[in-house]
Biotite code that builds the C-alpha atoms (Angstrom):
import biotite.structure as struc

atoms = struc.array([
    struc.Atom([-22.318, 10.546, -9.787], chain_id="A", res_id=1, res_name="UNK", atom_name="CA", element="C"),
    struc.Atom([-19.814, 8.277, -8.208], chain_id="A", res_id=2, res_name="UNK", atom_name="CA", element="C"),
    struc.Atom([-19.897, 4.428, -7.805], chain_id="A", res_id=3, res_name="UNK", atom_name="CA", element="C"),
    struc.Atom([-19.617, 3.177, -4.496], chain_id="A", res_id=4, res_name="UNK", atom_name="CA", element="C"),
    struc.Atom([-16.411, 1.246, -4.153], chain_id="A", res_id=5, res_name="UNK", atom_name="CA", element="C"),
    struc.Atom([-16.853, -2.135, -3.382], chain_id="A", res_id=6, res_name="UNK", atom_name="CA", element="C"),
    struc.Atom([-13.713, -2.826, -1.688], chain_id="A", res_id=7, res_name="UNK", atom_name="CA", element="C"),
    struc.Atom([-13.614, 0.276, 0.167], chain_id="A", res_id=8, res_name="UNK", atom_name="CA", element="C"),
    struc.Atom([-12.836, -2.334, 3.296], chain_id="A", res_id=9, res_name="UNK", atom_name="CA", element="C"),
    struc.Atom([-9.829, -4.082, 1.437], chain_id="A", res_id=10, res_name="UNK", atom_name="CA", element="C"),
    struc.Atom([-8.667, -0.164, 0.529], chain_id="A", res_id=11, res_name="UNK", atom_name="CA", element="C"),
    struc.Atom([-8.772, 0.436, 4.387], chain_id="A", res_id=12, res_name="UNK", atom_name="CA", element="C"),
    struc.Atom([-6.472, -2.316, 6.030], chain_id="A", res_id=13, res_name="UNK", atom_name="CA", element="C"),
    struc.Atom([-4.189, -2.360, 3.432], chain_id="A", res_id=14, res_name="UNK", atom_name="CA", element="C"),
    struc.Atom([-3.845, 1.656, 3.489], chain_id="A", res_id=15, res_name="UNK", atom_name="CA", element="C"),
    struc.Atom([-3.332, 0.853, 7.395], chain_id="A", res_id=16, res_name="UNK", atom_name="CA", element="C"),
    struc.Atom([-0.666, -1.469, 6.315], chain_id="A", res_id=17, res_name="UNK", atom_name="CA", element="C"),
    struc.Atom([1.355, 0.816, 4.464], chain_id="A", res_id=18, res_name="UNK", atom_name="CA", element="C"),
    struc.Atom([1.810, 3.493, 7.081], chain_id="A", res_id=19, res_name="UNK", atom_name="CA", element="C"),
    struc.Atom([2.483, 0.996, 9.974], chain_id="A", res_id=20, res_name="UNK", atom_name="CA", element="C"),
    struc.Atom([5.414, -0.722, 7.165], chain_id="A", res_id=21, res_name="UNK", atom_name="CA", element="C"),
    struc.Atom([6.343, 3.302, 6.470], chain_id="A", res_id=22, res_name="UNK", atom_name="CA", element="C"),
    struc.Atom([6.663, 4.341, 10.356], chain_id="A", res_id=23, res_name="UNK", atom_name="CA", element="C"),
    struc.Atom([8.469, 1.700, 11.563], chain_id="A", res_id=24, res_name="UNK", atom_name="CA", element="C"),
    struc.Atom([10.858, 2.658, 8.297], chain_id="A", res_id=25, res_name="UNK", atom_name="CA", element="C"),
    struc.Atom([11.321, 6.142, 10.203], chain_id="A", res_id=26, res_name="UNK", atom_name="CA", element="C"),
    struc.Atom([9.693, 7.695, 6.587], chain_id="A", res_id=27, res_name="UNK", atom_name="CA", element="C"),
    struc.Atom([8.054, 10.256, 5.330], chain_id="A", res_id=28, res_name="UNK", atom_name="CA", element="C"),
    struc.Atom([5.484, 9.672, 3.021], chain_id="A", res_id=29, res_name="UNK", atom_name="CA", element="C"),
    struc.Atom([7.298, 11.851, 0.667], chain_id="A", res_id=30, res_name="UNK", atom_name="CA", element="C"),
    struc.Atom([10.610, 9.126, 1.177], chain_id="A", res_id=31, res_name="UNK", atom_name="CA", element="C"),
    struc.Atom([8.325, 6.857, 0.520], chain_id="A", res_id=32, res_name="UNK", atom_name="CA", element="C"),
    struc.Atom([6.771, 8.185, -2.705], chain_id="A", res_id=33, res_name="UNK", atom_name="CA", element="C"),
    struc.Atom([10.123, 8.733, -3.545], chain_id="A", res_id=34, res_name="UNK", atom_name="CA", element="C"),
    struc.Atom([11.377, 4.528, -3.232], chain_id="A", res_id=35, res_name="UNK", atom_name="CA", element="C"),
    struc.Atom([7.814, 3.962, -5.465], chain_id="A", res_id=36, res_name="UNK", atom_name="CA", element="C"),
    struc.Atom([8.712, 6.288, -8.062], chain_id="A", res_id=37, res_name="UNK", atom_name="CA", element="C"),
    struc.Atom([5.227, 8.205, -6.993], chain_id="A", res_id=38, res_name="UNK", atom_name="CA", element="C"),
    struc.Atom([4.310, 11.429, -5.145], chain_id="A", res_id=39, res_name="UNK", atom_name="CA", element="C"),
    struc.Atom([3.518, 12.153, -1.276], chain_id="A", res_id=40, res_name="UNK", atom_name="CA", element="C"),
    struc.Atom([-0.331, 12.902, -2.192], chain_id="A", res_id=41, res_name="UNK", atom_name="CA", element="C"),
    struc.Atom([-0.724, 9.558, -3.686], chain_id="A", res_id=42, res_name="UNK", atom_name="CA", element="C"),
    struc.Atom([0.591, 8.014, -0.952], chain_id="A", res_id=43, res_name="UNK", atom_name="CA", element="C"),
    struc.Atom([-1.475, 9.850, 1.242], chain_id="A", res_id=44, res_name="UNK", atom_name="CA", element="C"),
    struc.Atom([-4.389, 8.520, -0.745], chain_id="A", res_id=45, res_name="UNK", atom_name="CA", element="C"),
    struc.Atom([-3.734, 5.024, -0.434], chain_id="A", res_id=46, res_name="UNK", atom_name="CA", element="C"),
    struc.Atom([-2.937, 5.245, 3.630], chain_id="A", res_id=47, res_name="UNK", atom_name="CA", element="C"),
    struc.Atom([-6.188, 6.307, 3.999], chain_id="A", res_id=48, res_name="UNK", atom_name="CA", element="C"),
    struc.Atom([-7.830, 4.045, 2.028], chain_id="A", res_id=49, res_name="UNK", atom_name="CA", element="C"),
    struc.Atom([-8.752, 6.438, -1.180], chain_id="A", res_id=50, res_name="UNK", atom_name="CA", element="C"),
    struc.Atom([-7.454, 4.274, -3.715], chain_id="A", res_id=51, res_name="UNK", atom_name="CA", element="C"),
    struc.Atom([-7.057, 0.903, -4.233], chain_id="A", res_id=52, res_name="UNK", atom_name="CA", element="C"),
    struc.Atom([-3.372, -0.244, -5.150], chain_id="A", res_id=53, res_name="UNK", atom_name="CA", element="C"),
    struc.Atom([-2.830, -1.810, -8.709], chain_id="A", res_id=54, res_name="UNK", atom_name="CA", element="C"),
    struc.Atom([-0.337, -5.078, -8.754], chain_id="A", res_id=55, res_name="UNK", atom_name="CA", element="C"),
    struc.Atom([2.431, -2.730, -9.592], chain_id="A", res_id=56, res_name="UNK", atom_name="CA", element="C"),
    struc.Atom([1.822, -0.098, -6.924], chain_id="A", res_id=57, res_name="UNK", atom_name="CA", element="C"),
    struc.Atom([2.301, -3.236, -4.498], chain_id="A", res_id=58, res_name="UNK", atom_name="CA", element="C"),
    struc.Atom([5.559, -4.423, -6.395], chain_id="A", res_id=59, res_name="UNK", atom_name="CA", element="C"),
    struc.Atom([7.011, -0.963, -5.811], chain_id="A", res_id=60, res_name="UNK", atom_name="CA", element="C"),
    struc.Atom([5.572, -1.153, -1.874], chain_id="A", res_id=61, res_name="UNK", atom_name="CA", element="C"),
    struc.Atom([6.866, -4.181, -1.385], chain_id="A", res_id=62, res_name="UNK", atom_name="CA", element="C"),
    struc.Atom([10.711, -3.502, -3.160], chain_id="A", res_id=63, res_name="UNK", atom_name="CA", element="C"),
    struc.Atom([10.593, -0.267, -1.183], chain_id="A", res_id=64, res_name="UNK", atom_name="CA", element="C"),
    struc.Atom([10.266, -2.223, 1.660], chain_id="A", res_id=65, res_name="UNK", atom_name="CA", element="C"),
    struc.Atom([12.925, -4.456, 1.085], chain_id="A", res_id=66, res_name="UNK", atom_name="CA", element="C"),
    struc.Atom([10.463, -7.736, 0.798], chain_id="A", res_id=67, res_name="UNK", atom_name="CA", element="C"),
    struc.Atom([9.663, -10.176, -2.260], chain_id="A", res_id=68, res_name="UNK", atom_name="CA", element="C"),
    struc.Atom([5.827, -8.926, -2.793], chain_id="A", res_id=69, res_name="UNK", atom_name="CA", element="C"),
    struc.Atom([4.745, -12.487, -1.882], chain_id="A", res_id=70, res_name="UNK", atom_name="CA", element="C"),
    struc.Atom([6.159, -11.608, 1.186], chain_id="A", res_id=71, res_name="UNK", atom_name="CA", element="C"),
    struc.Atom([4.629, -8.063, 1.342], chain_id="A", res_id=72, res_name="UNK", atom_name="CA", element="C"),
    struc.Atom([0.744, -9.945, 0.386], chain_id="A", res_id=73, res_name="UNK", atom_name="CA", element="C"),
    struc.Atom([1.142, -12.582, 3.016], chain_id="A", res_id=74, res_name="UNK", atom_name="CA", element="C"),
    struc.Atom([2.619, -10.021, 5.504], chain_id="A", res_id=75, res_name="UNK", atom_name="CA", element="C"),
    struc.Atom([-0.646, -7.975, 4.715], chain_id="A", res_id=76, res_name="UNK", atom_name="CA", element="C"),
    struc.Atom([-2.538, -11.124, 5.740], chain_id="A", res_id=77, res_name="UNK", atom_name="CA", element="C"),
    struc.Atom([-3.587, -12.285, 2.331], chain_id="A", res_id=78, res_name="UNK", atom_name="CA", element="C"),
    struc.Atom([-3.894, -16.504, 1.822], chain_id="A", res_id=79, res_name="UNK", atom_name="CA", element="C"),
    struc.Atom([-4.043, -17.705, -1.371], chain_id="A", res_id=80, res_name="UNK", atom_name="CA", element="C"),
    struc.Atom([-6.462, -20.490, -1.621], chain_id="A", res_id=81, res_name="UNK", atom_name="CA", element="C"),
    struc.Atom([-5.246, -23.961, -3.395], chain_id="A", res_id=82, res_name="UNK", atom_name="CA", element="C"),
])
């Protein structure tokens, strides 16, 4: 039996996030696997929100995409409190 995911929302919009960075990149997800050192199914995963992304997944994303990842976290629309 599987768990229900509790952040199945999070998994969603930040999924969303990484095809709408990947298509205005012109790439294939299979480019893009490339740049993270992963494969075109995994990506595939995580656009639509089947897996959640570990810290280094979103280093990788975010070097891919030519960012610093607090860049990439705050572009996603993440706000760290103080």
């Amino acid at each position: 039996m599987k768990k229900p995911k509790l952040n199945k929302r999070f998994d969603k919009q930040f999924g969303e996030f990484v095809l709408k960075k990947r298509q205005e990149k012109g790439w294939s997800q299979s480019v893009l696997a490339d740049k993270v050192e992963n494969n075109y199914q995994n990506i595939s995963r995580l656009e639509r929100g089947e897996i959640t992304p570990t810290l280094y997944w979103c280093y990788k994303l975010a070097e891919a995409f030519e960012m610093e990842l607090p860049e990439l976290l705050t572009e996603f629309g993440f706000k760290a409190k103080k």
